[in-house]
DSSP file (Angstrom, degrees, kcal/mol; ACC not computed):
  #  RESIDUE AA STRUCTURE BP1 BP2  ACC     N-H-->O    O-->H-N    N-H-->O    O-->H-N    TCO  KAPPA ALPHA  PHI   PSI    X-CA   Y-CA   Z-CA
    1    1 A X              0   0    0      0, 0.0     2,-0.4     0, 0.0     0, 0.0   0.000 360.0 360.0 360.0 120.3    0.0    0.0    0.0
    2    2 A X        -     0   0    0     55,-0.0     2,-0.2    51,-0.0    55,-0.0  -0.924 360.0-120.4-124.3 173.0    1.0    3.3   -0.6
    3    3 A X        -     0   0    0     -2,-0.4     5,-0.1     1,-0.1     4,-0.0  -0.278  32.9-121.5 -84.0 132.5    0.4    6.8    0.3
    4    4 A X    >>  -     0   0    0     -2,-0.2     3,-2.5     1,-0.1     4,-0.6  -0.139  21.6-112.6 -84.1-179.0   -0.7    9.3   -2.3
    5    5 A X  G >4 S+     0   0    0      1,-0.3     3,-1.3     2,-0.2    -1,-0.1   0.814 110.2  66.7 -70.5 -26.2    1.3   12.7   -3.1
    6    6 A X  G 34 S+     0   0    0      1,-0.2    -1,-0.3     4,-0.0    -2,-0.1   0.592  97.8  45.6 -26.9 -40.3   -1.2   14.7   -1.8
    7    7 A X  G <4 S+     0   0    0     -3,-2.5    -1,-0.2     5,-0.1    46,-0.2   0.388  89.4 124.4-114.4  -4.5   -1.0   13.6    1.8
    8    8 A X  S X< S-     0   0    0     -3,-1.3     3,-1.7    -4,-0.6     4,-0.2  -0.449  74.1-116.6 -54.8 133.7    3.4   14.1    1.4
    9    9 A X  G >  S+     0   0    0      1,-0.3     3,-2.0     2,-0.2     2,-0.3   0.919 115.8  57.7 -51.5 -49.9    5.0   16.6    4.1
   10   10 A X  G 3  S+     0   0    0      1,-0.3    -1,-0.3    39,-0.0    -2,-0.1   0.351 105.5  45.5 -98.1  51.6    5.9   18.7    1.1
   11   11 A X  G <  S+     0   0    0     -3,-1.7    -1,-0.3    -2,-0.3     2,-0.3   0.229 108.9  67.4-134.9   9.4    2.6   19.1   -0.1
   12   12 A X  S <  S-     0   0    0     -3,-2.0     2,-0.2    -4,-0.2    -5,-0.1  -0.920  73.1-131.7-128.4 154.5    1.0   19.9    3.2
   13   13 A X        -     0   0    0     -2,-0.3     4,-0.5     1,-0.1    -2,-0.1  -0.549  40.6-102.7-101.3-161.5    1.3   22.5    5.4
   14   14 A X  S  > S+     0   0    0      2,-0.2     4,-1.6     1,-0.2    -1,-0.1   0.637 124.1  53.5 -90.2 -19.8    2.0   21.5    9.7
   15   15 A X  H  > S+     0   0    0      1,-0.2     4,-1.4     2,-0.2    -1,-0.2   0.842 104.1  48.8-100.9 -18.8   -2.3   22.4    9.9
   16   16 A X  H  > S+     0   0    0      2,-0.2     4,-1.0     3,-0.1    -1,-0.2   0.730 114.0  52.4 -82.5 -17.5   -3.6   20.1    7.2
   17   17 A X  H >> S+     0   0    0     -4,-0.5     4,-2.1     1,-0.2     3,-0.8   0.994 108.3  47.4 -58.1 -63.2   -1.6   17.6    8.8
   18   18 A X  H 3X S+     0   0    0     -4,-1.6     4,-0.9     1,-0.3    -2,-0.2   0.624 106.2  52.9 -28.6 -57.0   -2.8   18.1   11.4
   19   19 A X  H 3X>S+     0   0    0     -4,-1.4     4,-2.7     2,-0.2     5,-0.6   0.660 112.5  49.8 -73.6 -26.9   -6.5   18.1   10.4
   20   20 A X  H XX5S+     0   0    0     -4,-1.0     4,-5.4    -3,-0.8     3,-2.4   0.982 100.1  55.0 -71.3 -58.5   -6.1   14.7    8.7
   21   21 A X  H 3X5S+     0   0    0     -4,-2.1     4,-2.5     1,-0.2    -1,-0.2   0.780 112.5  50.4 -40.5 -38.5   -4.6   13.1   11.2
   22   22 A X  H 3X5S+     0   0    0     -4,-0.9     4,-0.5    -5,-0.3    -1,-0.2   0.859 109.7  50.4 -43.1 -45.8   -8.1   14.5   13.3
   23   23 A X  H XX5S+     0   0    0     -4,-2.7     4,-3.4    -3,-2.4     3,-0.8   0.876 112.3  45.6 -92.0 -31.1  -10.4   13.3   10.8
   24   24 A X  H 3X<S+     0   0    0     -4,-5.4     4,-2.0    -5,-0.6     5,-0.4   0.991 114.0  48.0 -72.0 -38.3   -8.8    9.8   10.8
   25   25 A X  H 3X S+     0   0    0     -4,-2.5     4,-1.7    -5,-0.3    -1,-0.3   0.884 119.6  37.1 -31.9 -48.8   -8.7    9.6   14.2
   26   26 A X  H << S+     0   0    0     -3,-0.8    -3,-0.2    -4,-0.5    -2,-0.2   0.983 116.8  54.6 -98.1 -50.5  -12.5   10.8   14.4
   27   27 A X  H  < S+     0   0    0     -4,-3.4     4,-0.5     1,-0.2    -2,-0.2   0.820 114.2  41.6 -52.2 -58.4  -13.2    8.7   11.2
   28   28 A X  H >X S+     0   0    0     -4,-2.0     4,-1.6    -5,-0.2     3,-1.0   0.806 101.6  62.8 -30.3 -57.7  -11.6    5.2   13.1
   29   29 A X  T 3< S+     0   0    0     -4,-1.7     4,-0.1    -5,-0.4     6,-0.1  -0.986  90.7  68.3 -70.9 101.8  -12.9    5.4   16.3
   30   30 A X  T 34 S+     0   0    0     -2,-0.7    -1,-0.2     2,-0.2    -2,-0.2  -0.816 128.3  11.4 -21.2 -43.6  -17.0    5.1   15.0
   31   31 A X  T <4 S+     0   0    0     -3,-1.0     2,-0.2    -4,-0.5    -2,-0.2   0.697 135.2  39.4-125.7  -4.5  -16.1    1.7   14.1
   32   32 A X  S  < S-     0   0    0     -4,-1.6     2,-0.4    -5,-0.1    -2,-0.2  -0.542  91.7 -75.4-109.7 153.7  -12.7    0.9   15.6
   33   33 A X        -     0   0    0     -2,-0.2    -4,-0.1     1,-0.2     3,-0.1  -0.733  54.9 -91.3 -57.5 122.5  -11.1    1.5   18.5
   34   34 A X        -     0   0    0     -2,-0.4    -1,-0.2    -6,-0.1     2,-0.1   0.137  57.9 -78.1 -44.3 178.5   -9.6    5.0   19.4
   35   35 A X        -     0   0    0      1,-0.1     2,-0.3    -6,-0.1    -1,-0.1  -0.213  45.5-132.6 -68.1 138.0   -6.0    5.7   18.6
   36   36 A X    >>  -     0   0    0      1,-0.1     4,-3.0    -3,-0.1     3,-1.8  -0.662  28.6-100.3-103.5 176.3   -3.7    4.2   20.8
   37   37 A X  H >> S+     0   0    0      1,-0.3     4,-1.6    -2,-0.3     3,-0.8   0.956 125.7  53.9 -64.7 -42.5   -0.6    6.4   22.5
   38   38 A X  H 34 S+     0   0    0      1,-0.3     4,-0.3     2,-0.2    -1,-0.3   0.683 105.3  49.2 -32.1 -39.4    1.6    4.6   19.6
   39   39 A X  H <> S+     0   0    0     -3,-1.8     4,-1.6     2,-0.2    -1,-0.3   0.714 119.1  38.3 -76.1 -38.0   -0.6    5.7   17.1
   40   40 A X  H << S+     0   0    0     -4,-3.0     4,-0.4    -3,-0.8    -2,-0.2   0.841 109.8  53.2 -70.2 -25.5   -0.5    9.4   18.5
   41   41 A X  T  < S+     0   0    0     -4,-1.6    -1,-0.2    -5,-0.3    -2,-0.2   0.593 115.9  47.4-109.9  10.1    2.9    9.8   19.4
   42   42 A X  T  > S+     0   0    0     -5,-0.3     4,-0.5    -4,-0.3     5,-0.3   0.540 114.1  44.3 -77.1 -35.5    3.7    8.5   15.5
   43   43 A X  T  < S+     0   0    0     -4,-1.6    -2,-0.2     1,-0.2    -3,-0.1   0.421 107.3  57.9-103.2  25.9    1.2   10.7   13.8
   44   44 A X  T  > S+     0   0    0     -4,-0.4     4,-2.8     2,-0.1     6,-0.3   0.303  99.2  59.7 -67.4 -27.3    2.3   13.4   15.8
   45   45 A X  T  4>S+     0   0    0      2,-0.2     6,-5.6     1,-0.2     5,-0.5   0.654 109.4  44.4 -75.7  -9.2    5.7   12.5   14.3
   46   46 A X  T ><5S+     0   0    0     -4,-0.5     3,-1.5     4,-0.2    -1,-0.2   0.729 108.7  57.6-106.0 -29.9    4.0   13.3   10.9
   47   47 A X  T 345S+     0   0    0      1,-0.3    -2,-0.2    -5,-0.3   -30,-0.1   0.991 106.7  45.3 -37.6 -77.3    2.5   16.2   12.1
   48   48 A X  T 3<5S-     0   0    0     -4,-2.8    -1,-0.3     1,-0.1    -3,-0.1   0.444 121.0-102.7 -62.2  -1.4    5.5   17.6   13.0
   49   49 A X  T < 5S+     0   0    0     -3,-1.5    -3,-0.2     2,-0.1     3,-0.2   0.580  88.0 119.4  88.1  -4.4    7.4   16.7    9.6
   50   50 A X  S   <S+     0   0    0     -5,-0.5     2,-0.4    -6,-0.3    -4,-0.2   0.889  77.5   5.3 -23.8 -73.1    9.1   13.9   11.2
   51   51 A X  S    S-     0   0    0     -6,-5.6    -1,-0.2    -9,-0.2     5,-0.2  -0.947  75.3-123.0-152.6 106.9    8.1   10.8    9.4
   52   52 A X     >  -     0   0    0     -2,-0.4     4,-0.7    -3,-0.2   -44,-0.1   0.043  41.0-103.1 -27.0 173.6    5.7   10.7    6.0
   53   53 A X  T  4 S+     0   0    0    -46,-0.2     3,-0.2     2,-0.2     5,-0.1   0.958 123.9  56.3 -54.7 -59.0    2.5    8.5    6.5
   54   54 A X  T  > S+     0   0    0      1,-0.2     4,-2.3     3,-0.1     5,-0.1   0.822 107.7  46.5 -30.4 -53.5    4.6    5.5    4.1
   55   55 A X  H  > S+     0   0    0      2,-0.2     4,-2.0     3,-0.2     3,-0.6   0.913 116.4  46.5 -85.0 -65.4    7.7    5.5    6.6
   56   56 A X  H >< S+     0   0    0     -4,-0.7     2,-0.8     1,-0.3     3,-0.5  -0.471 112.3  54.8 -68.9 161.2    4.4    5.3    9.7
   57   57 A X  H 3> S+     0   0    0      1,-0.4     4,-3.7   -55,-0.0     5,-0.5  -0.803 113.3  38.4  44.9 -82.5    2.8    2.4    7.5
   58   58 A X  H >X S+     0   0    0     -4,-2.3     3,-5.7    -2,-0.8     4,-1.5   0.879 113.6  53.2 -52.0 -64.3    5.9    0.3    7.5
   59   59 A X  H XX S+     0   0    0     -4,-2.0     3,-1.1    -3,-0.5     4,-1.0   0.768 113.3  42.3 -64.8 -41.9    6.8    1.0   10.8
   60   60 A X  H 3> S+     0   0    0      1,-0.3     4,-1.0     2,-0.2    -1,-0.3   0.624 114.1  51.5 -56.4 -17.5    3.3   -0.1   12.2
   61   61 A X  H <X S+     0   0    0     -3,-5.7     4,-3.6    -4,-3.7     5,-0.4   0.827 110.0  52.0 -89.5 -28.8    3.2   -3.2    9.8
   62   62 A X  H XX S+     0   0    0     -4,-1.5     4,-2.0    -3,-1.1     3,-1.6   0.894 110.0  47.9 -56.8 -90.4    6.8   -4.2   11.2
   63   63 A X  H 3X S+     0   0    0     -4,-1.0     4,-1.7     1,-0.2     5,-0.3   0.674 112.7  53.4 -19.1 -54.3    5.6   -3.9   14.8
   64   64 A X  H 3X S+     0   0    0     -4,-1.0     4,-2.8    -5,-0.2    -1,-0.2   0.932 111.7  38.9 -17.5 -74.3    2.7   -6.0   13.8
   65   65 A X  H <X S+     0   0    0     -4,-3.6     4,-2.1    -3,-1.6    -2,-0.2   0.965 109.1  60.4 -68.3 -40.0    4.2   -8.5   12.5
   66   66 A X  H  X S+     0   0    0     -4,-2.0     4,-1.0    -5,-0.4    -2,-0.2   0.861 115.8  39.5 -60.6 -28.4    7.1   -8.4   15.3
   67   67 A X  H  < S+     0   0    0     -4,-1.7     4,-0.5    -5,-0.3    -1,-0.2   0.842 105.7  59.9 -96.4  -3.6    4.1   -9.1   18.1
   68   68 A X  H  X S+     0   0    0     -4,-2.8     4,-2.7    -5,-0.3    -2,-0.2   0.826 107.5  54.2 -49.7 -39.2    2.4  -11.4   15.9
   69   69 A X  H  X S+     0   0    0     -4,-2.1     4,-2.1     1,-0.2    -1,-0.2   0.815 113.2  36.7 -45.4 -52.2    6.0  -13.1   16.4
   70   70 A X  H  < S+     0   0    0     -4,-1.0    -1,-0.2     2,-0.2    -2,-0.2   0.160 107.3  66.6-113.8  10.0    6.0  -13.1   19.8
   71   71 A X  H >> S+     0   0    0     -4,-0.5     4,-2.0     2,-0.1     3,-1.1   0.656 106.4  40.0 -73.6 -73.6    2.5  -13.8   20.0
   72   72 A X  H >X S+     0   0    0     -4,-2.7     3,-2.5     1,-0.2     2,-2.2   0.886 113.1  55.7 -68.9 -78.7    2.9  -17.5   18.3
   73   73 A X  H 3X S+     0   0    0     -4,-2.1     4,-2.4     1,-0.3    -1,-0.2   0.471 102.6  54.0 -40.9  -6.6    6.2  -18.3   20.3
   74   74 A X  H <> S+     0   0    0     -2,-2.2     4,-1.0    -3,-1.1    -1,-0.3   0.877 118.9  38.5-115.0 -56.0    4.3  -17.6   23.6
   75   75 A X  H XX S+     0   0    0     -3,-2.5     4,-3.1    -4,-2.0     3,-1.4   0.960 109.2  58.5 -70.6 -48.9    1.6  -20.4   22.1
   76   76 A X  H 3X S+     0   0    0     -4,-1.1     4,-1.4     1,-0.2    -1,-0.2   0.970 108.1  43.8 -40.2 -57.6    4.0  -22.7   20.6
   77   77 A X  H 3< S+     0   0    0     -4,-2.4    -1,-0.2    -5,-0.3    -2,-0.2   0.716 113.1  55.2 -73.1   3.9    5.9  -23.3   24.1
   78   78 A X  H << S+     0   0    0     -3,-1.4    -2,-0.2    -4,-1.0    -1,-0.2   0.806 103.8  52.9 -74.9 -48.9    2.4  -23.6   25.6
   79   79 A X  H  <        0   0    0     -4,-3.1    -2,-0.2     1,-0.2    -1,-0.1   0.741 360.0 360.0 -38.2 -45.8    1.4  -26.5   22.9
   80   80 A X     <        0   0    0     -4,-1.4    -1,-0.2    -5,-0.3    -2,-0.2   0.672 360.0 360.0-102.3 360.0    4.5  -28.1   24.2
């Protein structure tokens, strides 16, 4: 998946970040769970010009997958 140019730190200013970041927040949480602080204190990091959405994508699918990891090993030695 990637993010389109539109939504790029140098196509946004620091208050349309901002405001996206709101509405997906407002938009998730109706059918989701709110944001958790991980999720904030990374799309504050786009906010601020830190880290694109893409680079906040990866990291969150890495993490994923890394407790997903540690998630099965936890079961595996449980099985045995």
């Amino acid at each position: 998946m990637t993010i389109g140019e539109g939504a790029l730190i140098k196509n946004t200013t620091r208050e349309s970040r901002e405001m996206r970041v709101k509405q997906a927040f407002a938009i998730g949480s109706v059918e989701s769970l709110p944001p958790t602080p991980r999720d904030i204190e990374l799309m504050q990091k786009y906010i601020d010009g830190e880290l694109e959405l893409q680079e906040i994508l990866e990291i969150q699918i890495k993490e994923c997958k890394e407790s997903a990891a540690i998630a099965n090993e936890k079961l595996e030695k449980r099985a045995v």
